[in-house]
N, C-alpha and C positions, 0 to 999 in steps of 0.2 A: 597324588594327594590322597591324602588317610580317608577310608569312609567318613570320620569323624570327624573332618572338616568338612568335608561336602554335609554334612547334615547339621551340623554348626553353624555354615553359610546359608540353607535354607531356614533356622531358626532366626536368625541374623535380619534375614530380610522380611522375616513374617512379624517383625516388631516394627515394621514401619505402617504408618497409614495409606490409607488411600493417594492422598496428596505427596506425601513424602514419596512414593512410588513413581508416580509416575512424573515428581521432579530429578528423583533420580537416573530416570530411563532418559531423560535431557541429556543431563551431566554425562552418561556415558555415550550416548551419540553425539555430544560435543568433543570427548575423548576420545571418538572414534575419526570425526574429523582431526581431529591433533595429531595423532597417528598416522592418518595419510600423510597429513605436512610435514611431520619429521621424516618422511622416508624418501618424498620427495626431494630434496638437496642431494641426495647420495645417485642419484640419473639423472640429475642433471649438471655435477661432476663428471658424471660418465660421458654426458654429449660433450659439453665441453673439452674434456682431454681430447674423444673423436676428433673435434673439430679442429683443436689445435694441433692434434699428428697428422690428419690430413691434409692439412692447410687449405681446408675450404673455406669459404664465405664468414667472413668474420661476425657479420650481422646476426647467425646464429648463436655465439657464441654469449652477442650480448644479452637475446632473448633467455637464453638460458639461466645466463645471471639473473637476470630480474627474474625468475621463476623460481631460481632457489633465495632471492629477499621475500618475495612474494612469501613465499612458503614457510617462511622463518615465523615473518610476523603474523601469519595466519594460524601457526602453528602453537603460541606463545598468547591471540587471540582464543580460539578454541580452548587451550589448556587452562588458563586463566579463568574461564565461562564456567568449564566443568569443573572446577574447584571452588567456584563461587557457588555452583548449583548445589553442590556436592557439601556446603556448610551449611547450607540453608539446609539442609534434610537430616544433617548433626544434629545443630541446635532445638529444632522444630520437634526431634526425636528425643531427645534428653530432654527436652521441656515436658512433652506431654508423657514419657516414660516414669518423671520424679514426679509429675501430676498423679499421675495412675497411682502408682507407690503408696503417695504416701495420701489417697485414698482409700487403697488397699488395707493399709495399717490399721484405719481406722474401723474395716469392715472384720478383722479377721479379732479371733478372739483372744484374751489378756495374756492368755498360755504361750502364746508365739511372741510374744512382746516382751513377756519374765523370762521365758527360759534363752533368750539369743540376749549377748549383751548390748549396748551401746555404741560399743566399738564395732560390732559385727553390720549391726543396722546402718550406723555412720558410715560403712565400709560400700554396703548395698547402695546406699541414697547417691551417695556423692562418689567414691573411687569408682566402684563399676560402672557404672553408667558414665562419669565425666571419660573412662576409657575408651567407651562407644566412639567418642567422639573422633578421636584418630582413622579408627575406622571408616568410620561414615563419610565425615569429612578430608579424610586425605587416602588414605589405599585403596579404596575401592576407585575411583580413579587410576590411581598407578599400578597397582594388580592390572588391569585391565591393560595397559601398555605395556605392563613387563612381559605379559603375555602377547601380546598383538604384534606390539611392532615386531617379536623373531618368527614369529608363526608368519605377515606376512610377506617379510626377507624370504623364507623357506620356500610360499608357495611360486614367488617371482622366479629365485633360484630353479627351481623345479620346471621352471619354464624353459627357464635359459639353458642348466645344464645339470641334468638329473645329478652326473658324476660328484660334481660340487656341493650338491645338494644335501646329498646321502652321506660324503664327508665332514658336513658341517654339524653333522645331527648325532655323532661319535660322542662329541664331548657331552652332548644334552643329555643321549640315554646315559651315560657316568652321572653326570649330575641328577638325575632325577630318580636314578636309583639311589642312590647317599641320602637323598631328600627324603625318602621315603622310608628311609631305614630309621633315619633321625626323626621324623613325626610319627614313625611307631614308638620308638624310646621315648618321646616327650610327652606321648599324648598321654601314658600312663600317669606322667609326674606330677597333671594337672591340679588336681583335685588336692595332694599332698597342696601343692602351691597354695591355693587358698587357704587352704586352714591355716598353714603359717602367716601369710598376711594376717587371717581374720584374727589369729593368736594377737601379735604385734600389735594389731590396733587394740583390742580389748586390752590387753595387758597397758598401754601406754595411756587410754582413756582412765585405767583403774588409779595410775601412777597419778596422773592429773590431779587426777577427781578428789584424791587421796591424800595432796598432800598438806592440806592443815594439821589430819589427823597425824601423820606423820612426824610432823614438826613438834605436835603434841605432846605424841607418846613414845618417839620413837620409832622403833622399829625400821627405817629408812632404808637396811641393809635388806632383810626380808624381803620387802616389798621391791626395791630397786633390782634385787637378783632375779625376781619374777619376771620383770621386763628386761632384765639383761639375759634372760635367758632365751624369751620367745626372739629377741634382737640376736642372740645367737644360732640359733635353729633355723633362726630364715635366713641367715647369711650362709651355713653350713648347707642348708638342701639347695641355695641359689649358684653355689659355688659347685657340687656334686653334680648339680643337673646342669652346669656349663662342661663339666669335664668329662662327663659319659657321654657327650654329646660336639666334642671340640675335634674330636680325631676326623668324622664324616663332615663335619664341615668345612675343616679344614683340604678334605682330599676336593670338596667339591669346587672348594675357590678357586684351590691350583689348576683344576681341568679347566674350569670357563676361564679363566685369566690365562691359559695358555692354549685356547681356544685354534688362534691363526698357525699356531705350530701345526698343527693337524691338515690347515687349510693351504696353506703357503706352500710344502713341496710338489700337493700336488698337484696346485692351479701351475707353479713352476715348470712340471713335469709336462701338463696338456700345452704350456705357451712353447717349450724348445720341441715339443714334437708339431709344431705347427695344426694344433686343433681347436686350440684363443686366441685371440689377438691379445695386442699388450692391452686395448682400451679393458676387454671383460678381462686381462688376468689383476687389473689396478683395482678393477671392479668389485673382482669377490675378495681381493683385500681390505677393500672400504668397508666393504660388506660386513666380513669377517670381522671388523675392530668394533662396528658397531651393534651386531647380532646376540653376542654373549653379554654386553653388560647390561643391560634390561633382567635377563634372568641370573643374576648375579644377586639382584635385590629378592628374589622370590624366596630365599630361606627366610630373612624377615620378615617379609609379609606372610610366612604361613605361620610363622610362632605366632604375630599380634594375632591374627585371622584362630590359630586357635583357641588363645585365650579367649577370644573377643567372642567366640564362638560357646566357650565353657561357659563367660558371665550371661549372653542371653539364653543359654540352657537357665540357666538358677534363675534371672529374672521371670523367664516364663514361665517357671514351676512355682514360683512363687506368685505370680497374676493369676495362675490359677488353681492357687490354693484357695477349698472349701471356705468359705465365708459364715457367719454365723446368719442363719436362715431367718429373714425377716418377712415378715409377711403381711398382707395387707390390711390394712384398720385405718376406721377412719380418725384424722385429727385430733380430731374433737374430743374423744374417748379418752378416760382420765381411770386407774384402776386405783381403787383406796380400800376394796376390803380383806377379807381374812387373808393373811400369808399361809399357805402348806405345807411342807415339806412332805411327801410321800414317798417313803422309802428310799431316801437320796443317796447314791452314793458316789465319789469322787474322788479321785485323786492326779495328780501332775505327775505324768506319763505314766510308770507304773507303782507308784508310792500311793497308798492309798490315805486319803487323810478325813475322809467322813465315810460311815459305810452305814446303810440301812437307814436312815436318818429320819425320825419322823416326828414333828409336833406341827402345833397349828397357833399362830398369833392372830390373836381377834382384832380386827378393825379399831381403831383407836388404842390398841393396848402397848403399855412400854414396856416394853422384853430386856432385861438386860443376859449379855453374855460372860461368863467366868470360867474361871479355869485354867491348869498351865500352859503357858508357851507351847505353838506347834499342836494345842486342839483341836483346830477349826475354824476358831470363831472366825477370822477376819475371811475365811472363807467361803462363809455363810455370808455375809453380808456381797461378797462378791460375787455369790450365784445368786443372789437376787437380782443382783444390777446387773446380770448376764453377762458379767464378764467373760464367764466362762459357760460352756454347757453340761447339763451334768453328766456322767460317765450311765447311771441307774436311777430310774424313780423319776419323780415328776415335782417340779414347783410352781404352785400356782396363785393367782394374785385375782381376789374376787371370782374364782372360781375358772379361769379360763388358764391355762396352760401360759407359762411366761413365753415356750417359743412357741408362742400362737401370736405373741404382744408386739407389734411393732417395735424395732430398736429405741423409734423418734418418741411414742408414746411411754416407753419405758420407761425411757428419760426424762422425759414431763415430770411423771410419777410417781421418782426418786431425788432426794438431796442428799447427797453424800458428803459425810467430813470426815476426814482422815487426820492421823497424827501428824502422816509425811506431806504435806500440801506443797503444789506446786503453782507458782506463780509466773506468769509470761510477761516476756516485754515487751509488755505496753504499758498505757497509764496504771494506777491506780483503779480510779475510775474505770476502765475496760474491766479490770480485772476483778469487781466489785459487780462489775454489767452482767457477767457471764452466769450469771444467777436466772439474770431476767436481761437480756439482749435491749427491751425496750425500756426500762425503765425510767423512769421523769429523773430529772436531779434530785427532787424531792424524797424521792421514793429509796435513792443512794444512799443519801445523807441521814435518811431515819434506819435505815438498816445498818453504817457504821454505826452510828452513835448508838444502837440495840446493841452490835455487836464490841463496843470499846473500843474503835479504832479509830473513830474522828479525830479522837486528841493527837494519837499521835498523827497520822494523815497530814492534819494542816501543819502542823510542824517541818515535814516533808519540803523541802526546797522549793515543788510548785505543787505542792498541798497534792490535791487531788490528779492532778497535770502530771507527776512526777513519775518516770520510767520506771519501773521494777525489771531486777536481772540482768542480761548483757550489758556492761557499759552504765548502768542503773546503779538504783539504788537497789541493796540486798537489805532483805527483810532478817529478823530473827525466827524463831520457830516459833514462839507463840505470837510474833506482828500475824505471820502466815496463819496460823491458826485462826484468828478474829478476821480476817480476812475473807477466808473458806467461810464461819460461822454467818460474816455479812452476804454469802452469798447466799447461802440456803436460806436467811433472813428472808432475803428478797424473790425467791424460787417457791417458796412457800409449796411446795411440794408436799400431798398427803400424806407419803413414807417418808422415814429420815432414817437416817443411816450414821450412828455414831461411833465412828473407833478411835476411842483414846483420844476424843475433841477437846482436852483441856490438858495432855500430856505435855506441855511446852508451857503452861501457864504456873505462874509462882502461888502462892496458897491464896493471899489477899485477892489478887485478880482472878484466880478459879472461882472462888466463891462466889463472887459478884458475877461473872459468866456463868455460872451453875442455875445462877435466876433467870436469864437473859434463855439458856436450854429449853428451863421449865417453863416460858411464856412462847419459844420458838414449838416446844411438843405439845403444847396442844391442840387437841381436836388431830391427833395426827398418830398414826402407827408407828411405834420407833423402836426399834434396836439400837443397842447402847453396849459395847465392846469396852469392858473394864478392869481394866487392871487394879485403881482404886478403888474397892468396895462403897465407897462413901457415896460414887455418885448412882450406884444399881438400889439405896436403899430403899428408895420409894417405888421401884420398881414393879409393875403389876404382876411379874413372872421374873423369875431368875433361872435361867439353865445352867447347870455348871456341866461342862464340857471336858473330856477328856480322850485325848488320842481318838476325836471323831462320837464320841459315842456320847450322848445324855447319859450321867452320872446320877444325879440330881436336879426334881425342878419345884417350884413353890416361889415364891414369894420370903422377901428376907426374915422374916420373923419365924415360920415355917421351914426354914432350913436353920437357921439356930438351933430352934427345938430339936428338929428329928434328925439334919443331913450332919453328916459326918466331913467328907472334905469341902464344905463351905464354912460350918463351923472351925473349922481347922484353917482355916484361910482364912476368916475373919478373928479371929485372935491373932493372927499373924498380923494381919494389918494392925489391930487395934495397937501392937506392941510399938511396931515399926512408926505410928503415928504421933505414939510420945514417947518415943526418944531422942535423944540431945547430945549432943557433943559430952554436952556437960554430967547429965547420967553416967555415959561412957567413961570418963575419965573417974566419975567416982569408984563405977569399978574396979 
């Protein structure tokens, strides 16, 4: 067996707990018991035949019977035990492994979340780990008797008749040389293996996920050869890595499946020179039929054993991946004033997308953010709310370092609305909660009705009762938007955090929300990420952003005057804001 399964296997087992340990150490001394019992039937055949060529005392013969029932059902008890113990330490493990997880997720920063897709993450939560379970709950048992029961045939043999012995062990070293030749080939293939699963899934979640748009606009063929392609590439390397790998397999089954050829002339040979009797030459024939097929299974079990081996490498390189460093502070503590920015700089892996970065938003003041696509802005609001850490420089909130801030205090802290909002399946009401966990009903229903969603709400099947998402009811993007808006209503959070919070809302209904903003930002620090200039006018500071850098900063009257690409951008808007179908056509 490849170093890389023996350290696969001790990773393997360092993912179990305490308890799962030592219900496993059960399960194999109940296996070890099964193992006894299956060996036993094959000697006491042996008395048996004894007794019936010698024609002694019959009464033995019967005793012997009932020692090989005996031993059936103890056999078939015991086995049964350790495979019951043996799921118990499965499930127990894949419970608290998907606990961990997707604890983990939560600890580890936004960068490991964006850049892996859905499909890849979906792949970690659920495929690998539900693989474990093969594992845990069924090989690790039967490993152990593919092993035990010829190892101890061998060492009985070795008692009985060394010459036997050492002819039985011909076809093994053949087989374990093949075996070893084939988990050096395989072992390299692994890692290729994942990626193409992790492709396949991704690609297949994309196809999913994608196809309204699809239906929409098009493009079907595009997108369909994307995952027809990853669905080819993992059929091509699953096909390649059975056939680089079929030739040694194939020599290994012939040798253990033709096992007794080896064994048979020459227990033959010892019974006509009078050196066995007929009972041991029947003997090491029983022996023999039954010695090779236990390890007939062990190429399988080392392929699962090494994948299973590959996936809790990645799991535990991933348990312990760096976590975003929190650190102690107490509850209570609530940070509302000056935002920093010193010298900040960042980017997603090696793309730099803010560099140098430095302004200071005062306590209560509304900052809005401008600029083209792929500036920054949404970035900056996400290293406030620590999504990420910065690469340079330092951000601080009332004068203390943000990674000085506890996560949970951070949180408190900040209200965040996004354009792309995302809603869970649960009530309404849950999803409206998550603002403020305790909130009174009172307290719900004036932050929908602040936010414009009561009406629709009750309308809703069971009004505020009614499921969102899975099997739910699905929102549009601006229901989610008033949704988000009703949460930070109710979060009332010193900082807010606005990107593109009315991007989904039609002109009538933005307006009226644009009120409902202005009575949500007061007494409150707010950044405001804008595409449409209309809602930064009143804004206390304006940044205009580009490729990471402050371009231009003042206030909107103040960049009319002096700035040049805000000016330039607000004539753009102003054009874009009366025009008309019907303009257009006069042209």
């Amino acid at each position: 067996m490849s170093k890389y399964i023996i350290k696969g296997t001790k990773v393997l087992l360092e993912l179990l707990d305490k308890k799962s340990k030592n219900n496993m150490i059960k399960s194999i001394l109940a296996d070890l018991l099964s193992v006894a019992c299956s060996i036993m039937p094959m000697f006491g055949l042996y008395n048996i035949i004894n007794i019936i060529l010698r024609k002694s005392d019959t009464k033995g013969m019967f005793i012997w019977a009932g020692v090989i029932f005996i031993s059936i059902i103890l056999k078939i008890i015991f086995h049964g035990k350790a495979i019951r113990i043996s799921h118990i330490v499965a499930y127990d493990t894949l419970y608290n492994l998907r606990k961990e997880l997707i604890y983990k997720f939560s600890r580890l920063n936004q960068g490991y979340m964006d850049s892996n897709s859905s499909g890849k993450l979906k792949n970690i939560i659920f495929d690998d780990i539900e693989s474990l379970e093969q594992f845990y709950g069924h090989h690790i048992p039967e490993i152990l008797s593919s092993f035990l029961i010829p190892l101890v045939m061998e060492i009985i043999l070795l008692i009985l008749d060394v010459r036997i012995a050492l002819v039985m062990l011909i076809p093994v070293i053949i087989f374990l040389i093949c075996l070893h030749r084939t988990n050096v080939l395989q072992s390299k293939n692994f890692e290729q293996m994942f990626i193409t699963q992790q492709n396949l899934n991704a690609s297949m979640v994309e196809y999913i996920n994608a196809m309204k748009e699809i239906k929409i606009f098009g493009g079907n063929e595009k997108v369909f050869w994307r995952f027809q392609q990853s669905v080819d590439s993992y059929k091509e390397f699953m096909v390649k890595w059975f056939k680089d790998s079929r030739y040694l397999m194939t020599t290994s089954d012939i040798i253990l499946s033709s096992g007794i050829v080896f064994v048979f002339p020459v227990a033959g040979y010892l019974y006509i020179n009078g050196s066995i009797d007929i009972s041991k030459f029947l003997l090491y024939l029983f022996v023999s039929l039954c010695f090779y097929s236990p390890l007939a299974k062990i190429p399988q079990f080392t392929d699962v054993l090494s994948i299973n081996a590959h996936i809790a490498e990645r799991l535990q390189m991933l348990l312990n991946m760096q976590e975003l460093k929190n650190h102690d502070c107490q509850k209570t503590c609530v940070y509302d004033g000056d935002i920093i920015f010193d010298n900040v700089s960042f980017g997603y892996d090696e793309n730099k997308v803010i560099e140098n970065l430095s302004f200071t938003i005062k306590k209560n003041q509304v900052v809005g953010l401008v600029g083209p696509s792929g500036g920054g802005k949404s970035t900056i609001t996400k290293l406030i709310s620590r999504f990420w850490d910065v690469n340079e420089g330092k951000i601080s909130i009332d004068g203390v370092d943000i990674k000085e801030i506890s996560t949970e205090n951070l949180a408190k802290s900040i209200a965040y609305v996004t354009q792309n909002v995302s809603t869970f399946h649960m009530s309404v009401r849950d999803n409206i909660k998550m603002g403020k966990p305790d909130a009174t009903e009172e307290e719900i229903i004036w932050a929908a009705k602040n936010a414009m969603c009561h009406d629709f709400i009750i309308k809703l099947p069971k009004g505020y009762e009614t499921l969102l998402g899975e099997d739910g009811i699905n929102l549009s993007g601006g229901q989610k938007q008033r949704i988000a808006i009703a949460r930070a209503l109710l979060k009332n959070a010193p900082i807010l955090l606005l990107d593109e919070a009315t991007a989904y809302m039609d002109p009538d209904n933005e307006e009226q929300l644009q009120k409902v903003l202005t009575r949500l930002m007061k007494n409150k620090t707010v950044i405001m990420i804008a595409h449409r200039l209309s809602t930064v006018i009143d804004a206390d500071k304006i940044l205009v952003l580009d490729k990471g850098i402050i371009k231009e900063e003042g206030n909107h009257n103040d960049l009319i005057e002096v700035g040049k690409i805000y000016k330039k951008m607000w004539d753009s808007f102003k054009y874009g804001s009366s025009w008309t179908l019907r303009n257009k056509e006069a042209e």
